[in-house]
C-alpha positions in Angstrom: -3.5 -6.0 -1.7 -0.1 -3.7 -1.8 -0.2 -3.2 -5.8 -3.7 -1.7 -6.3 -4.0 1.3 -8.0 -7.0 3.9 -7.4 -8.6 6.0 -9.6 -11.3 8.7 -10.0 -13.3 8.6 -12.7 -16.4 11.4 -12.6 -18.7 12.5 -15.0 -21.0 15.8 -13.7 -22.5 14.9 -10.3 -21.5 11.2 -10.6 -18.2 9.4 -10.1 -16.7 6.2 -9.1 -13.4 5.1 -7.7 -12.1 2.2 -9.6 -9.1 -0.5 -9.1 -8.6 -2.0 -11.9 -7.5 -6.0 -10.5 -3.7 -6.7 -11.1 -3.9 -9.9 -13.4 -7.4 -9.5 -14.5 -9.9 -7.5 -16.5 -12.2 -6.8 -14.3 -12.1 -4.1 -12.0 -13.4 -3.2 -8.3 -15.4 0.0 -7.9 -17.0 2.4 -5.4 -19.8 4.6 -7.0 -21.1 8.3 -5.8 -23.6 10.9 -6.1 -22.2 14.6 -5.4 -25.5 16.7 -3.5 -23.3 19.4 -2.7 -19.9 20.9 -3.8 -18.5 19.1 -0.2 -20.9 16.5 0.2 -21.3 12.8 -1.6 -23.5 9.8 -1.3 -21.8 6.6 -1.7 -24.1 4.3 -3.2 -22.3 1.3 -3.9 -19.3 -0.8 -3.8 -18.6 -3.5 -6.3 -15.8 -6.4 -5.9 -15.7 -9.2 -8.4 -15.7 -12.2 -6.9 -12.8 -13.9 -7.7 -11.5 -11.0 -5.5 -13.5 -10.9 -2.6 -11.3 -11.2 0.7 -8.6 -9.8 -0.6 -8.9 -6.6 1.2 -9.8 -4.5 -1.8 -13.7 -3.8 -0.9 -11.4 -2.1 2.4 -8.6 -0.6 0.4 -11.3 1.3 -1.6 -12.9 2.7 1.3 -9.7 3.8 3.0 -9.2 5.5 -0.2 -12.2 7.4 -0.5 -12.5 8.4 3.5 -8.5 10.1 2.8 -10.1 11.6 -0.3 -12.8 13.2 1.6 -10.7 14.5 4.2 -7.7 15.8 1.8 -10.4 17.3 -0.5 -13.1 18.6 2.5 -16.3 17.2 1.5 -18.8 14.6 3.9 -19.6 11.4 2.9 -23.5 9.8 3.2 -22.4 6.3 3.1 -25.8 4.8 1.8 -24.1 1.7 0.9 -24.0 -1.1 3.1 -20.2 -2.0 2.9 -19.1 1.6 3.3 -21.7 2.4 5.9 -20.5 -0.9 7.8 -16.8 -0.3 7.3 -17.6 3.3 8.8 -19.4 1.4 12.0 -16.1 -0.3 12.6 -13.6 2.8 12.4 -15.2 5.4 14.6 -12.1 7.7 13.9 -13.8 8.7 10.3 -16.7 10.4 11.9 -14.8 13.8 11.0 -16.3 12.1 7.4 -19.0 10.2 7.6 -22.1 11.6 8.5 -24.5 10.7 11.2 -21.8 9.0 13.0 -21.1 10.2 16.5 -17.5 11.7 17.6 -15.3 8.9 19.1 -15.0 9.7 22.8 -12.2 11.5 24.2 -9.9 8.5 25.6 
């Protein structure tokens, strides 16, 4: 989905990253908990589903794994998309914690 737009939305130690879906009212979301000034727990990720396989569950995780990495904080990925996304893309241990270093190739 090339025309989704991502935003942050955070109130005190809680935030969300939210995609509003092109065409639609409803909107895709990935919630968090800050613990720490450079650590989160993702909690949950949300796709209506009208919009499910579209890539956007993906796009917001993509998101949010740059974020952490342009911004410096670690990401607990407590929910079971992000945490199975992360299984997939070994490259975002520098992220993700609890996930082994990719091997030197």
């Amino acid at each position: 989905m090339t025309d989704l737009t991502i935003t942050l939305e955070e109130d005190g130690n809680k935030g969300r990253y939210v995609a509003p879906l092109p065409g639609s009212a409803e909107e895709a979301e990935m919630t968090y908990s800050r613990i720490s000034p450079s650590r989160i727990i993702v909690d949950h990720t949300g796709v209506p589903d009208a919009f499910k396989g579209m890539g956007v569950g993906k796009a917001l995780a993509l998101h949010i794994i740059s974020e952490a990495r342009t911004k410096g904080f670690t990401i607990v990925p407590l929910c079971p998309f992000l945490k199975a996304q992360a299984d997939r893309n070994p490259d975002w241990s520098d992220v993700i914690e609890g996930m082994a270093a990719p091997a030197a190739g």
